[in-house]
N, C-alpha and C positions, 0 to 999 in steps of 0.2 A: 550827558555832560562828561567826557571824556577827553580830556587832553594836558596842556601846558603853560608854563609861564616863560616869559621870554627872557628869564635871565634862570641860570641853568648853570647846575654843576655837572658837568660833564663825566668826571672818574666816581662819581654816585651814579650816575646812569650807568654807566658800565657797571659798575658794580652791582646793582640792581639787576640788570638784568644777566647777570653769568650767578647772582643768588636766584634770580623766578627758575631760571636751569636744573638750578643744584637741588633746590627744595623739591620739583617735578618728582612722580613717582617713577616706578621700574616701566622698561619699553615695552613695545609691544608686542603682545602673542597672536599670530594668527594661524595655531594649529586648530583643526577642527571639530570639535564633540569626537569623542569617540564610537561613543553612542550614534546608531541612526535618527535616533530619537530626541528631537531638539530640545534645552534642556527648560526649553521655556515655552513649549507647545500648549501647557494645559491639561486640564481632565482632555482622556483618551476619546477625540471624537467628538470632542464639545463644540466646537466652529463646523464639525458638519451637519448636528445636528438642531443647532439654535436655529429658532425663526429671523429667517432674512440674512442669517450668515452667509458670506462667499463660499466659493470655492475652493482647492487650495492654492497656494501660489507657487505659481511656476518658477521651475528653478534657473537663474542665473549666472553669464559666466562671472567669478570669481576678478576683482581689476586687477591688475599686475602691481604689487608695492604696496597694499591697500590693506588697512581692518577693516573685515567687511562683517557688518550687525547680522548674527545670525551664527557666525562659523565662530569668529575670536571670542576667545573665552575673557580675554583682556587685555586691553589696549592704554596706552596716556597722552598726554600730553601736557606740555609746561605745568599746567593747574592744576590735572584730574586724572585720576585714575579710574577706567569702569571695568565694572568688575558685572560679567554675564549673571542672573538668576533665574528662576523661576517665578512665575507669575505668583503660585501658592506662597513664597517665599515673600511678598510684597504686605506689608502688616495692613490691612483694611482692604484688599482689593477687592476681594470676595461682595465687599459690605457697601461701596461704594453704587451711586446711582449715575447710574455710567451717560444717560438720559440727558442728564443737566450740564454735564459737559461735549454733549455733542454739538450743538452749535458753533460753540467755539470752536468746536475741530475741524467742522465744516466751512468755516469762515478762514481758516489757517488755508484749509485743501483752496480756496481761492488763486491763494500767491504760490504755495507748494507744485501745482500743478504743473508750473515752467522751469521747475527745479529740478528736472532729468524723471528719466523711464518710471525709476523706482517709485515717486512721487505721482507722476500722471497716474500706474496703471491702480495703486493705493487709494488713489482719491478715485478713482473713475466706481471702483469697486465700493467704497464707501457710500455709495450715489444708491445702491442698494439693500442699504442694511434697515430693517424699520427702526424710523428714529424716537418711536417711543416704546421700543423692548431693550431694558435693560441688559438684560442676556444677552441679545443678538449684537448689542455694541460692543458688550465684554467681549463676547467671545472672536469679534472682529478682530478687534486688539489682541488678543492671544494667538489669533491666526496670522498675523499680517507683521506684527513687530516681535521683536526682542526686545526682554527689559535689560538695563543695566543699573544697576546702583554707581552713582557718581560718590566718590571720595576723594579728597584733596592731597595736594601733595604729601603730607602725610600719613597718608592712609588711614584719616580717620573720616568716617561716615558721618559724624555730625556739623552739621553747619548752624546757620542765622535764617530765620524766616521770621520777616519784617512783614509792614503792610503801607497801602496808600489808596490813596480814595480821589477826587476830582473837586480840587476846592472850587467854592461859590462867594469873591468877595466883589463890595460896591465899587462900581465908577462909573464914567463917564467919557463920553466922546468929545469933549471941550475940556482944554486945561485951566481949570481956576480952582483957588482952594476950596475944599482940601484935597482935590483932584488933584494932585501932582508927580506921579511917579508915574512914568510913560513904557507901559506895554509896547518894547518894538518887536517891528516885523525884522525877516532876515535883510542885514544890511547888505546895497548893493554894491557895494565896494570893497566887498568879502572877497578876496582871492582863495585860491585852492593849489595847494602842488603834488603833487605824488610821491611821498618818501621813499616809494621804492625805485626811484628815477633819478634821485638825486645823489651826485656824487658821492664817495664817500671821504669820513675827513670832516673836519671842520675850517675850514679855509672859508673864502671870499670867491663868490662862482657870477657870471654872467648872466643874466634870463629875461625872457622876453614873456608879453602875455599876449596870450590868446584865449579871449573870449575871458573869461575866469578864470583861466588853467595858467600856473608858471611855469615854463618851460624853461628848464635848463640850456645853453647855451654850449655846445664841445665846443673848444679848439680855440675858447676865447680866455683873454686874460680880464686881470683887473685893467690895464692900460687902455683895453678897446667900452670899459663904462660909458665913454661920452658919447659913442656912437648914439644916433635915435633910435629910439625904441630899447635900448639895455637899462636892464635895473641891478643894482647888487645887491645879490643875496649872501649874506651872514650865515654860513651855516652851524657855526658855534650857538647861535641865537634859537635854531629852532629844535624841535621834538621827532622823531625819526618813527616809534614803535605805540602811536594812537593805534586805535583795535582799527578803524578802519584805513589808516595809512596815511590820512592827508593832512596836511599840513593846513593853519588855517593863516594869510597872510593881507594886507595891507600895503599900499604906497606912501611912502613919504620922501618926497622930492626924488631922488634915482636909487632910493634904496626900497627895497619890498623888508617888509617888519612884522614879525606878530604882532594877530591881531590885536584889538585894545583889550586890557583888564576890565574889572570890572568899577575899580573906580576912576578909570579914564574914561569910560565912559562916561560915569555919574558927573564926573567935573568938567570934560569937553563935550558931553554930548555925544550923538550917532547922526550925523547931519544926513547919511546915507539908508538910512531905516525909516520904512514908514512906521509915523504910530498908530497902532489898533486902535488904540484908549488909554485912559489915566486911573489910575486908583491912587485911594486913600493910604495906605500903607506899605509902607517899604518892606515891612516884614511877612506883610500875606505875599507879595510878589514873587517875595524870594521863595518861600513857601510852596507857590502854584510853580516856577522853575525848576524846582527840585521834584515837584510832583509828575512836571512834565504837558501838564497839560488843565485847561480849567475852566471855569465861567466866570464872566465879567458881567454881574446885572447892574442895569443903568435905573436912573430912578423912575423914567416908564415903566420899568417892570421886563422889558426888553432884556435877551442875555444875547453877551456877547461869547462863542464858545471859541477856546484857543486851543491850538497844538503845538509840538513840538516841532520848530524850522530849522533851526541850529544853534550849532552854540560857538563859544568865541576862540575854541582853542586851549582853553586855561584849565588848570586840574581843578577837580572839584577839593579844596580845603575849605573845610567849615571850619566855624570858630566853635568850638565844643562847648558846653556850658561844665563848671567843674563840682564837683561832689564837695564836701565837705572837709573833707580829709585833703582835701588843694588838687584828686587826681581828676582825670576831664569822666562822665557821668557815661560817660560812651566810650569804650576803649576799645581802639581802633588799632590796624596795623596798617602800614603802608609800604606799597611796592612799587617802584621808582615813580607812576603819575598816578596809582590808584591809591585808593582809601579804601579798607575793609575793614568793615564792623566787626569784630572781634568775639566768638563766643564769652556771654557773660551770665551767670546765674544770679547775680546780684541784686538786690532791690532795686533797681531804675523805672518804677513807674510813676514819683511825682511826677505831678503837673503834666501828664499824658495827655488829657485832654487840651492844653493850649492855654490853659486860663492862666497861668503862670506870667509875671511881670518882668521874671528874667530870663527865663528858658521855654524851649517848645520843643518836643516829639517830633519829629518827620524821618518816618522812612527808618526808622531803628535810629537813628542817630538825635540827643539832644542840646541841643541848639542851644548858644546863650543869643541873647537879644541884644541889637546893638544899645547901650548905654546915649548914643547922641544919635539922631535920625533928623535931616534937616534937608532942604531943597535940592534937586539935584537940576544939573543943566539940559535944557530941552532945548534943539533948535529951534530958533523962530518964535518964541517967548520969552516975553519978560518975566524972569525968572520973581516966582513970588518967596522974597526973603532971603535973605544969607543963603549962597549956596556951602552947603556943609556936608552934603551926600546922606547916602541913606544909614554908614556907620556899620555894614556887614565890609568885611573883610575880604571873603572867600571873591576869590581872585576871575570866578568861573561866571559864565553870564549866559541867559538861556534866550531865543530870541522864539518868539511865536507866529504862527499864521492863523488864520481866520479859519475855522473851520463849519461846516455845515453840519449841522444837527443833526444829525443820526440816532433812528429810532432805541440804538443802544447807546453804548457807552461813547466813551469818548477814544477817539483815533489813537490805538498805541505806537510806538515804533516799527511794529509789524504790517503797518500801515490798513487794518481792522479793528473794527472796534472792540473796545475790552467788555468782557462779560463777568460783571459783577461775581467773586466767588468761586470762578472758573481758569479768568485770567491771571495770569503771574507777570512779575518783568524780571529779568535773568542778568545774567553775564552769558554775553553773546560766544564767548570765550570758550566756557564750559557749557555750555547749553545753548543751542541753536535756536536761532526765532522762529516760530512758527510747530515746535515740536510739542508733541503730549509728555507731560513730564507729574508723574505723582509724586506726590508730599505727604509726608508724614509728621505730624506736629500737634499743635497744644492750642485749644483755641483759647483769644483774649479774653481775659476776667477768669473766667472759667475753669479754664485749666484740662476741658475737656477734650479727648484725641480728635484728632480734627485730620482726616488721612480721605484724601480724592485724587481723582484723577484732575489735572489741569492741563491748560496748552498757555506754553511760553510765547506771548503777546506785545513783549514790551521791554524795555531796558533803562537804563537814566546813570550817570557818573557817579551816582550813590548806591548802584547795586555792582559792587564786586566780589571776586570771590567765588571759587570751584562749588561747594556746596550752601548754593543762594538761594533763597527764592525770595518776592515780594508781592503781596498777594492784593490783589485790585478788590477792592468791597464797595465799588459807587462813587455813589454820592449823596450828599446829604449832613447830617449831623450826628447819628447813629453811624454811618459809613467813617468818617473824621473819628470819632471816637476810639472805634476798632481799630481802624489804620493807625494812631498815635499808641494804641496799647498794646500792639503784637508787635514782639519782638519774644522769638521762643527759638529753642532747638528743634531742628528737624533734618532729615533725610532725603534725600530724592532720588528717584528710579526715573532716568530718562526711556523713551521707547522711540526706538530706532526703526524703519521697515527694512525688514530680512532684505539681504543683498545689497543694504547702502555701501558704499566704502568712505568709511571715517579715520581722522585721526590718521593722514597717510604719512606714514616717517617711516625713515631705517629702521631697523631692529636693531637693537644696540647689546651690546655682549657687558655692558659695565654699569652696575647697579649703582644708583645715585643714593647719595644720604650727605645729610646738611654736612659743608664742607669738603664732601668727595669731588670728582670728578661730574658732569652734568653728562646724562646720555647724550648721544649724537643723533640729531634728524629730527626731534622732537618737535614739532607742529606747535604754535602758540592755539590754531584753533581744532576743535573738534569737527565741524566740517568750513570750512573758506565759503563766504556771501560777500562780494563785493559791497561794498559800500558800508558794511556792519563791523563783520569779521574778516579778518585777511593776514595769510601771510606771504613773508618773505620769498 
């Protein structure tokens, strides 16, 4: 759930983004250990001698202009600073059951595999390790990756680790009350453009479509609009720096328009969306949205399972629920489309569990409840009662697809299923999908250290921020529980495989701090995945 609204201040966008610059940490070093001795090898001999550990791995040329995981002691980018350590250095790693996150890493090496050399020859080798000797996985890990410790543009180590689970609420495949709030599929009169193709400037441009795609128009003016087949595009009106670059757009009459909000949807409908199904609550939907994905049981007993299809373009702003004292229960910062949970040591666990009248827990953030909830417009039905919408605010709207029952969990963004405990969802930003990335943190209720290995699975418009995690726990009503109570401090040590090259930017001679000058070259992603992460 990552994007924007179509009415937009522009000298705030710029501003925002020459501030994500300024706040970035110091550029990147890619001088090399001085040591032969890598400084995150391990006990001496430990990966040769574990059962079922590899071999060692073979060394790599160096890319030209590149951090490459293994050699740079520290590298950044817009968000994150990683800073190289040792494995001993990682708090629990020693302690962790390396076993219970190997599936999930296996399930990553799936998609990873097409991801270049580094990846293929990582997973091929992984294909050998036994996957029920703790040891022999550790010690793969210690043979095969670099850790880094991720820190934020400030250089501080601590972040938010949140949680989320796979809700389970009733409907129905027929709209009647109190069935009315309609589960859509991606609409298919969703256009798409490419921000990095479109002109620069905020002017009035040309374009044509092909297929879904807008294509920009050279050499045309506003006066050639009436030709057939031209639309105008508004480029004052759209969003340029979504993580993955596209624009999401719309026809009305010869103009192309951001897509719809979320309460033009509610009050005109999505005549172009199928619908999955209906439920009872405006407030579980938005809920299973935010969550990203969820089951719809019908009252056969029948589930229907959703994922995530897309979403409509619009930033994700919730309506925050507010403490007592008038400030919002969740304090957040935001950086020109995103929202970041905010480190808070504060008492915010009312009403975690959901039972609450006014407010709800999802995902670190607490939600007030809309005060009015009433019909929203469905094509092709007579709408049962005053249409009045559902009474949430947040601008952003999540569309779903059907998805197939998987013996696990439910499909994350990474397009694998999430592994209860295992899986995390990220900022694609600062942590790539599909990577092993350990946590460090405090489990809910408890308060107990709670430090494993994980692999980044998944993402949502509610997970931002350099040092993020959100930790997937199911399903169920014990899983809903934990997901609504974790929100703690924690740490993360990404693991990289020796000779990736990340983080490609200039090296820049001019140290950034709030209000200085912003390094030059700085990468918004840590490594570029079309269609996730992407830069300029």
């Amino acid at each position: 759930m990552n994007t924007r609204s179509p009415i937009f201040n522009f000298s705030a966008l710029r501003w925002a983004a020459a501030a994500a610059a300024v706040f970035a940490a110091a550029g990147c070093v890619n001088t090399p250990p001085a040591s032969s001795t890598d400084a995150n090898a391990g006990p001496a001999g430990s990966a040769a001698t574990a059962s079922g550990a590899p071999g060692a791995t073979a060394t790599r040329p160096t890319p030209v202009g590149a951090s490459v995981a293994g050699q740079a002691r520290t590298f950044s980018t817009q968000l994150a600073t990683y800073t190289s350590v040792s494995f001993d250095a990682v708090p629990g790693w020693a302690r962790d059951d390396f076993s219970d996150s190997w599936p999930a890493f296996l399930g990553s090496c799936k998609v990873l595999t097409g991801r270049g050399a580094e990846w293929k020859d990582v997973c091929a080798r992984a294909l050998r390790v036994d996957s029920k000797s703790s040891t022999a996985i550790r010690a793969f890990f210690e043979q095969e990756f670099s850790a880094y410790q991720i820190r934020d543009d400030d250089r501080k180590p601590d972040g938010v680790v949140t949680g989320y689970f796979e809700p389970e609420i009733p409907g129905s495949r027929q709209y009647a009350a109190p069935f009315i709030y309609p589960v859509y599929g991606q609409p298919e009169d969703m256009l798409f453009a490419d921000a990095r193709k479109l002109p620069a400037g905020n002017g009035t441009v040309a374009a044509r479509i092909e297929g879904r795609n807008v294509v920009v128009q050279t050499g045309l003016s506003t006066r050639d609009m009436g030709a057939p087949g031209l639309y105008a595009l508004d480029l004052s009106a759209i969003t340029r720096d979504t993580l993955d670059r596209k624009v999401r757009l719309r026809i009305e009459g010869k103009q192309l328009l951001p897509y719809y909000t979320r309460e033009e949807i509610e009050t005109k409908g999505a005549p172009n969306a199928k619908v999955l199904a209906f439920v009872s609550s405006a407030t579980a939907l938005y809920e299973m949205q935010i969550q990203g994905s969820g089951r719809i049981k019908l009252a056969n007993g029948d589930i229907i399972r959703v994922a995530y299809a897309e979403q409509n373009g619009q930033p994700f702003r919730p309506t925050l629920a507010q403490a007592s004292n008038g400030k919002p229960r969740s304090p957040v910062k935001v950086r020109g489309a995103s929202i970041e949970l905010d480190l808070d040591d504060g008492d915010d666990d009312e009403d975690v569990g959901g039972s609450s009248t006014n407010a709800i827990r999802t995902r670190g953030f607490t939600l007030a409840r809309p005060t009015v909830s009433g019909a929203v417009v469905v094509p092709g039905r007579r709408t049962v009662g005053p249409v009045v919408g559902s009474g949430i605010k947040d601008p952003s709207y999540v569309f779903f697809k059907e998805s197939a029952s998987p013996a696990g969990g439910p499909v994350g963004a990474f397009g694998v299923p999430l592994s209860a405990g295992r899986s995390i969802a990220v900022d694609p930003r600062s942590t790539p999908l599909g990577y092993p990335v350990f946590v460090s943190t405090r489990a809910p209720g408890t308060g107990a250290p709670m430090q494993r290995l994980t692999i980044a699975q998944d993402t949502g418009g509610a997970i931002r921020g350099a040092v993020r995690a959100d930790y997937f726990f199911g399903n169920g009503q014990q899983a809903a529980t934990n997901a609504r109570r974790m929100k703690e401090r924690g740490q993360l040590w990404i693991l990289l495989p020796r000779g990736l090259a990340v983080a490609s930017a200039a090296v820049s001679s001019a140290i950034r701090t709030r209000g200085g000058p912003a390094g030059a070259g700085l990468p918004q992603c840590l490594v570029p995945t079309e269609g996730v992460c992407v830069d300029d």
